[in-house]
Backbone as CSV, one residue per row, in Angstrom:
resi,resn,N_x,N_y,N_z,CA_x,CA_y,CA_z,C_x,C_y,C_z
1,UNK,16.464,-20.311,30.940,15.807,-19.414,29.992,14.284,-19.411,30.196
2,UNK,13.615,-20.270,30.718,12.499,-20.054,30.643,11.882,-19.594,31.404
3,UNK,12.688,-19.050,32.642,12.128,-17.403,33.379,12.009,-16.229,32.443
4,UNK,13.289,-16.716,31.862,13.638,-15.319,31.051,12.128,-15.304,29.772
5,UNK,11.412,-16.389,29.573,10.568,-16.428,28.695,8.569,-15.705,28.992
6,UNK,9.050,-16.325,31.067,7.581,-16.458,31.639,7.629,-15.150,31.689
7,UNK,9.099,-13.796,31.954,8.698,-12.651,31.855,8.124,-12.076,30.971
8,UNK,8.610,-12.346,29.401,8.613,-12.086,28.081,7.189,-12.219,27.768
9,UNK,6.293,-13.090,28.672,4.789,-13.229,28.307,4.336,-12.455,29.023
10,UNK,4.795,-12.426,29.962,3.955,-11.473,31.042,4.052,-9.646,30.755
11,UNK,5.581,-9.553,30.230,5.487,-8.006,29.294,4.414,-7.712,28.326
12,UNK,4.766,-9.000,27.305,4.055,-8.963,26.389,2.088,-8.609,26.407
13,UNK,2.012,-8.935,27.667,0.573,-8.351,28.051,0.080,-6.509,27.878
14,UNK,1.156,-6.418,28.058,1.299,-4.888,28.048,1.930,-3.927,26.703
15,UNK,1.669,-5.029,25.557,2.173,-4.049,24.542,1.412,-3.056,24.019
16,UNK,1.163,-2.601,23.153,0.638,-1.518,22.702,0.583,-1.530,20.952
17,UNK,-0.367,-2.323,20.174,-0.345,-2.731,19.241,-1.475,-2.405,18.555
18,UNK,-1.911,-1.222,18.688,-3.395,-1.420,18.019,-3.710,-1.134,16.427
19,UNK,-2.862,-1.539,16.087,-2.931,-1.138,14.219,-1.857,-2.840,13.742
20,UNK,-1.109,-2.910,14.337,-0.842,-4.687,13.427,-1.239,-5.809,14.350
21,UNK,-1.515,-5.707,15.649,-2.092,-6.459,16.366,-1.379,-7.408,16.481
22,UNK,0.075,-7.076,16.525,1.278,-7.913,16.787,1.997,-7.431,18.269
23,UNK,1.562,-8.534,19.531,2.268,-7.938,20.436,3.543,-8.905,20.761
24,UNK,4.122,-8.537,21.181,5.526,-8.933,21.239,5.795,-8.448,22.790
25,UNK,6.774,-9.643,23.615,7.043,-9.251,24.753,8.662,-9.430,24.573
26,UNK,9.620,-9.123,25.105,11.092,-9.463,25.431,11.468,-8.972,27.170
27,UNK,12.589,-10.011,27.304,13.193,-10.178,28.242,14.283,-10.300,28.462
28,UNK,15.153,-9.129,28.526,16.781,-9.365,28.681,17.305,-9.397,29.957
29,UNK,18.452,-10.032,30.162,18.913,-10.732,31.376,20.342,-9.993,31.251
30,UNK,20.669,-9.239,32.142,22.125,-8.534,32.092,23.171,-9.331,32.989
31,UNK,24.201,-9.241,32.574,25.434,-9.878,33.199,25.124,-9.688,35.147
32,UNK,24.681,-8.449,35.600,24.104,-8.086,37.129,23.102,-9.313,37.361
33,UNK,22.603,-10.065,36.500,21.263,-10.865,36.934,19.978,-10.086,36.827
34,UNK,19.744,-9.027,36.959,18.928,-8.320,36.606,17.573,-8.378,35.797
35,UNK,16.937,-8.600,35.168,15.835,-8.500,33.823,15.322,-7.343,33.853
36,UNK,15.521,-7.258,32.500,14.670,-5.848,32.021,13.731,-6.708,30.686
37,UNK,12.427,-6.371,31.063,11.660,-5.796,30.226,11.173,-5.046,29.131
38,UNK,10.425,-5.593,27.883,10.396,-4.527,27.488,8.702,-5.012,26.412
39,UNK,8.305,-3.948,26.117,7.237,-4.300,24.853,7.028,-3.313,23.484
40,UNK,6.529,-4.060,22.252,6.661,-2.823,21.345,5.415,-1.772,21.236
41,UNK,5.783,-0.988,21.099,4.894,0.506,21.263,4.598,1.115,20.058
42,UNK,3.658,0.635,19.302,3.257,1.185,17.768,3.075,2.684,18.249
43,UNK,2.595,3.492,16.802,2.501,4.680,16.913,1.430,4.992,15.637
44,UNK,0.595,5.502,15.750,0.122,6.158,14.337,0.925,6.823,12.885
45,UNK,1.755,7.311,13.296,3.023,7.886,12.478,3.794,6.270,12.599
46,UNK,3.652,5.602,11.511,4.495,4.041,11.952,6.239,4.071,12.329
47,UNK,6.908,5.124,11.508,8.070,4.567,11.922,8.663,5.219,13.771
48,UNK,7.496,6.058,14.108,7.827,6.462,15.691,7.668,5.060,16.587
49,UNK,7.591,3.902,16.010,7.041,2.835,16.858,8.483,2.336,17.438
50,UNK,8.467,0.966,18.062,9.627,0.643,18.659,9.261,-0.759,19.345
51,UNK,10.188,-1.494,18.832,10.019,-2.572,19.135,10.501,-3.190,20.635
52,UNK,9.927,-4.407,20.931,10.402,-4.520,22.296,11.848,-5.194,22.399
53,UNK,12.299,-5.745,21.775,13.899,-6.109,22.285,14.835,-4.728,22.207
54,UNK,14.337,-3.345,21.436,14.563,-2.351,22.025,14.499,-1.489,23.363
55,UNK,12.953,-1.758,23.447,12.659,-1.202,24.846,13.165,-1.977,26.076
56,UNK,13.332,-3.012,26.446,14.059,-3.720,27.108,15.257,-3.491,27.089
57,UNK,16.595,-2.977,25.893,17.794,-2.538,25.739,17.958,-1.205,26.580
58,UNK,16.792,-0.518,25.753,16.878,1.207,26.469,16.945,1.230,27.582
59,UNK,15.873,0.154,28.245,15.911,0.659,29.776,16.916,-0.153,30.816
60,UNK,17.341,-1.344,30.080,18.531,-1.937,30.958,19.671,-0.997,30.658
61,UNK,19.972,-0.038,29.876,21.299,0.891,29.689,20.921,2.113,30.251
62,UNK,19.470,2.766,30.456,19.208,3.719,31.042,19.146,3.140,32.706
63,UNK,19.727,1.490,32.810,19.346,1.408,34.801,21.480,1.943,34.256
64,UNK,21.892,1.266,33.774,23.980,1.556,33.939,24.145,-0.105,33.355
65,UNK,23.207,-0.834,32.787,23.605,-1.735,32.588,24.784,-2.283,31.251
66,UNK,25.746,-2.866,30.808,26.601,-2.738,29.517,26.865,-4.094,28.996
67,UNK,26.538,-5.021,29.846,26.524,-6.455,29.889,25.281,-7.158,30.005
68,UNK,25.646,-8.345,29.050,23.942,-8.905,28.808,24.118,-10.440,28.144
69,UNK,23.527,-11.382,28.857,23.508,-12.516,29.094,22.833,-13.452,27.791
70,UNK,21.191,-13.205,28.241,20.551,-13.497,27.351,19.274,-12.699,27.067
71,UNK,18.527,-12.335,25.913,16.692,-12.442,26.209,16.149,-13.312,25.170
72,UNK,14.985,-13.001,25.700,13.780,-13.641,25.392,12.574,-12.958,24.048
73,UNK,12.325,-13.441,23.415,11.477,-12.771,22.748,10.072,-13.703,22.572
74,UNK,9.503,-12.920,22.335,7.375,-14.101,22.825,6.852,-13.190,21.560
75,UNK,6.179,-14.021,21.066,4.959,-13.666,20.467,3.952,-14.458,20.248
76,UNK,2.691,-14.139,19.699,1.345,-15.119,19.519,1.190,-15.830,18.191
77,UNK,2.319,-15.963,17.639,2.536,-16.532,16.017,2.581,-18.141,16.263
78,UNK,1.743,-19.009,15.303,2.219,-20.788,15.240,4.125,-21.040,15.957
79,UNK,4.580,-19.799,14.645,6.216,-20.600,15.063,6.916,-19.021,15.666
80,UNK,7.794,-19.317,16.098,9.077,-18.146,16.957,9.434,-17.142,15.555
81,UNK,9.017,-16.185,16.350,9.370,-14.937,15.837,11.074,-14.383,15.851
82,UNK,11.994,-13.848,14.598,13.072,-13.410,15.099,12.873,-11.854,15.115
83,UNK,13.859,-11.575,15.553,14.327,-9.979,16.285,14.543,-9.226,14.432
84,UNK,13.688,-8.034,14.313,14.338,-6.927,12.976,15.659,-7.132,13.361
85,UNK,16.296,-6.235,12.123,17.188,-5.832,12.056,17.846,-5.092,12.333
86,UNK,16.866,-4.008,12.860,17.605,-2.845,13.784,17.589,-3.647,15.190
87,UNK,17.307,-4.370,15.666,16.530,-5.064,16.804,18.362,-6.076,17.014
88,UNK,18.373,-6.631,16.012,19.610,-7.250,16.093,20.920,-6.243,15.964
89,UNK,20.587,-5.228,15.235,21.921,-4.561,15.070,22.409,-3.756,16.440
90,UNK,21.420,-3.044,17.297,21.142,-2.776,18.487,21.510,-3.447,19.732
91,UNK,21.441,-4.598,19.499,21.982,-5.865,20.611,23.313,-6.449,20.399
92,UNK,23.570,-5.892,19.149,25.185,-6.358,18.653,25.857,-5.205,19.216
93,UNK,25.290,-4.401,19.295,26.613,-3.045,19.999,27.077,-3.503,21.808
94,UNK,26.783,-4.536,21.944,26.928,-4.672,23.375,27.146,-6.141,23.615
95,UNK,27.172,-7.079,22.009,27.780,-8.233,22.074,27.295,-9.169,21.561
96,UNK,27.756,-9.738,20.693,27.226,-11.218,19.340,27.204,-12.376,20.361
97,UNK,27.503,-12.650,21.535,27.695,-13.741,21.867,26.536,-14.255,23.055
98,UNK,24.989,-13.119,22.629,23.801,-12.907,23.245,23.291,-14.291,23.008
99,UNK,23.144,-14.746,24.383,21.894,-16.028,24.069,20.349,-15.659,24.125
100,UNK,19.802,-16.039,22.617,18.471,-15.306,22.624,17.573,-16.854,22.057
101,UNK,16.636,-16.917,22.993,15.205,-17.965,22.908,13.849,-17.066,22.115
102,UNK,13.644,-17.146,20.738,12.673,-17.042,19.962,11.226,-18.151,20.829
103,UNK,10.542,-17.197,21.226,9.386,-18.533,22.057,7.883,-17.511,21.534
104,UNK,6.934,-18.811,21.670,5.707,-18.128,21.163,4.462,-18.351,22.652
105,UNK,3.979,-18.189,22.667,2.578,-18.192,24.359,2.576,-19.905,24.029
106,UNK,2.303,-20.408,22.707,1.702,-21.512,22.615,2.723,-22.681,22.918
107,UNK,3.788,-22.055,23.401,5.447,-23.289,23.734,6.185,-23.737,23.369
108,UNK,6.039,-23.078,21.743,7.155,-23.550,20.781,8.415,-22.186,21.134
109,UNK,9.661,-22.980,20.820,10.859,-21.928,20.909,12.054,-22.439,19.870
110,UNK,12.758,-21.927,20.313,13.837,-21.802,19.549,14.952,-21.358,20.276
111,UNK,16.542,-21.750,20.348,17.521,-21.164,21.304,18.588,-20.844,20.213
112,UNK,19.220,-20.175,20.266,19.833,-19.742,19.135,21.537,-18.871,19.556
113,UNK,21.940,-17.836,18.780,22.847,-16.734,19.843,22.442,-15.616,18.418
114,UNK,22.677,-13.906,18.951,23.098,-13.256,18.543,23.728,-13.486,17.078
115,UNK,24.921,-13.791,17.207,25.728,-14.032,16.378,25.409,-14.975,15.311
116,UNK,24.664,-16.050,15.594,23.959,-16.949,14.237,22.896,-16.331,13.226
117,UNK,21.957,-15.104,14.326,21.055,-14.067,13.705,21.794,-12.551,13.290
118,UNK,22.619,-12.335,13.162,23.547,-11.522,12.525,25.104,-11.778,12.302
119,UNK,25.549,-12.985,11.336,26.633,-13.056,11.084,27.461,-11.809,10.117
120,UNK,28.900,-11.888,11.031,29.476,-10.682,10.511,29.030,-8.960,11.050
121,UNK,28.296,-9.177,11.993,28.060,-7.771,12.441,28.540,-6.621,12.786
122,UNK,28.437,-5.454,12.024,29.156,-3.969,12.311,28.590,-4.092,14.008
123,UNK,30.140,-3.575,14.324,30.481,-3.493,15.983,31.164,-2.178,16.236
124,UNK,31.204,-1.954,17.360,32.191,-0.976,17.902,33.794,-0.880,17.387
125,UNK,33.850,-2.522,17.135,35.424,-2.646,16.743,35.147,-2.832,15.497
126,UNK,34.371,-2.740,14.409,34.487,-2.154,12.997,34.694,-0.650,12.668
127,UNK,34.760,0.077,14.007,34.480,1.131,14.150,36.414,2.037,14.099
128,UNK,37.257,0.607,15.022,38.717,0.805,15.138,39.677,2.062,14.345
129,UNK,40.211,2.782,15.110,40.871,4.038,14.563,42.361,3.637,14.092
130,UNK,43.185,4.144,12.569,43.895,3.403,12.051,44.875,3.831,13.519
């Protein structure tokens, strides 16, 4: 995981935060081995913004990716930041059994899964036709 973390800082350089001055990097790791990237992208209009364990989702499913290992999430906070709720509900459509490391620049982390940060999660198969 802690490739999956050195990317997550190195995204995180590149966020785009200029109104909460919260940058956030993530790093998801697809079943291919792969990493995708991602950072959050405020907006003046706030809810057009988008967080990065999104943008990292979008673009590992916009490469064909459907499988996903673990990511990473970074931020510049004392302690580990967790993933919103759309952020988690988003990563549950493709599987609760996500290993995700909450880590901050300064080296504190956290290892956790999916599934401990959204117990009980609406899925595809809550979705089941009678």
């Amino acid at each position: 995981m802690k490739d999956l973390v050195e990317s997550a800082i190195q995204a995180r350089e590149h966020a785009y935060a200029p109104y909460s001055q919260f940058r956030v990097g993530a790093a998801l790791r697809a079943a291919s081995g792969r990493v995708y990237v991602g950072v959050n992208v405020e907006n003046a209009a706030y809810p057009a913004g988008i967080c990065a364990e999104r943008t990292a989702l979008v673009s590992a499913v916009a490469a064909g990716e459907r499988q996903f290992e673990a990511i990473a999430i970074v931020t510049d906070t004392p302690e580990p930041s967790s993933p919103c709720g759309v952020c988690r509900q988003m990563l549950a459509e493709f599987g609760v059994g996500l290993k995700v490391t909450l880590a901050t620049v300064h080296g504190a982390a956290i290892e956790t899964t999916l599934d401990a940060l959204l117990p009980r999660a609406f899925g595809p198969e809550s979705l089941a036709r009678r």
